[in-house]
C-alpha positions, -999 to +999 in steps of 0.1 A: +708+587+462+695+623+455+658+630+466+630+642+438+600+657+452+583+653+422+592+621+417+579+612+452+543+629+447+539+606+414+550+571+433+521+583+464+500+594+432+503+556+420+501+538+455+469+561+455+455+550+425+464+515+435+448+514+469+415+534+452+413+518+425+398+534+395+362+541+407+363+578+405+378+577+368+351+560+359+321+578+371+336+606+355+342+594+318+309+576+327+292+610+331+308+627+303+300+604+283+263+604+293+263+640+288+277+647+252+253+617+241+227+635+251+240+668+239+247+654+203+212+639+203+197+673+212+223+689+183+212+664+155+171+664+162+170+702+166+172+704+126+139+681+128+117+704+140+084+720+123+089+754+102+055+764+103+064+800+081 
């Protein structure tokens, strides 16, 4: 049997993920998702704003 490196960094990658679980993952979508809510809500009542010309 021949021996892939690569192959062996995904199957610790996996047992990883495995042994973690997914916590990180999802404070990170979590976080993004926080953010570019707020960002789209600070884009769409910009236009709102007084013009007082």
């Amino acid at each position: 049997m021949e021996h892939h490196p690569a192959a062996a960094r995904l199957t610790e990658a996996a047992v990883a993920v495995q042994q973690h679980g997914t916590g990180n993952l999802l404070r990170v979508v979590l976080v993004v998702m926080v953010l570019g809510c707020a960002l789209t809500a600070w884009f769409l009542l910009r236009g709102y704003k007084r013009k007082d010309d």
